[in-house]
N, C-alpha and C positions, 0 to 999 in steps of 0.2 A: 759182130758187135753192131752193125748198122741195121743188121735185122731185127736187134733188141731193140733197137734202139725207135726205129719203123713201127714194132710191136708194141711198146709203150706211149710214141705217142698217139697209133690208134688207139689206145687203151684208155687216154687222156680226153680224145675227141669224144669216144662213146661217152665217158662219164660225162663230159660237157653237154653233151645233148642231150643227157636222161634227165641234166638237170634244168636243163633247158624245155624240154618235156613238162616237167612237173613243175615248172616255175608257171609255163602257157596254162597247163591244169588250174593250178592255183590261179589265178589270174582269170581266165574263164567264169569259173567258182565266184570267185568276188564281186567279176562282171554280173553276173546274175541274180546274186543276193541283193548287190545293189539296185541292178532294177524292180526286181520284188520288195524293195524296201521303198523305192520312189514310188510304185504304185500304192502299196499300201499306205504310204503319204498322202498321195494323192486322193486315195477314197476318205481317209480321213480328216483332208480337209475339206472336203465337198460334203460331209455330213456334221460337223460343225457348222457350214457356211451355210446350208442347203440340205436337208435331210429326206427330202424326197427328191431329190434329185441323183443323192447318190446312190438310195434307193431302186435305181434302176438296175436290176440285176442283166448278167449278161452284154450290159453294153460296158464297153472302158471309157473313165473317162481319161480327157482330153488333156494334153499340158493348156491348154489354152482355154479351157476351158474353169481350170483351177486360177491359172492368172484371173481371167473375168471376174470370177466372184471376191477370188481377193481384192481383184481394183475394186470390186464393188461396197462392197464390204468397209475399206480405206475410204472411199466419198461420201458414206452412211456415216463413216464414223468423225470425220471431217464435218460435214454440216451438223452433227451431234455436237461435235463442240462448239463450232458458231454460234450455233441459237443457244447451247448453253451461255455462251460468253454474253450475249445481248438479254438474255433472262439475268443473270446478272449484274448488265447496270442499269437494267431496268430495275431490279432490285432493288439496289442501292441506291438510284434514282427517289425511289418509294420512299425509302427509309430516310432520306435526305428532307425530303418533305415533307415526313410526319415528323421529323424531329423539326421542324418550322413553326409547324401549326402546333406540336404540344407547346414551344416556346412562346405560341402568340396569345394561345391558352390561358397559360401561367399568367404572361402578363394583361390577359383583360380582365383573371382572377383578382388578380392584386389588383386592378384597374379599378373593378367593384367593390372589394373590401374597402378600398380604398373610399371610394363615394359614399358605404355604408356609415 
């Protein structure tokens, strides 16, 4: 009985290790897809951002090197909206204006009919 007993639960250990086995298998698998998936991010943001750049065959590029152009990228797009933001109140600035001067218009029109 204690030999059965022995014999089953080495029989219990092998199954936990096969499954243990193919758990590291799978696992491994993932590990790798995953990296093949962050390079392949990788290049593809660096030819969005950069198209000759990632154009460099044969060279990898860099984690830090995709950071860079996104920071960069972020500060391009940041003073893009500044100067939009100041293009439009300078705008509106304009338009504040000309609606003065049509108003002062008007009334030197009526000014002169007036005198007529």
């Amino acid at each position: 009985q204690v030999e059965e007993e022995l014999r089953a639960g080495c029989a219990r250990q092998a199954r936990q290790l096969q499954e243990m086995g193919r758990r590291e298998r799978l696992l491994r698998a993932e590990l790798r897809q995953a990296g093949e998936q962050l390079e392949s991010l990788k290049i593809q943001v660096m030819q969005v951002c950069s198209p000759s750049a990632a154009g460099t065959t044969g060279k990898s590029i860099t984690d830090s090197q995709v950071v860079e152009k996104v920071r960069q990228l972020s500060e391009e797009n940041q003073e893009s909206q500044e100067r939009e933001k100041c293009l439009q109140e300078e705008l509106s600035s304009r338009l504040t204006k000309e609606k003065e001067v049509s108003a002062n218009i008007e009334v030197f029109k009526n000014s002169l009919q007036g005198l007529q």
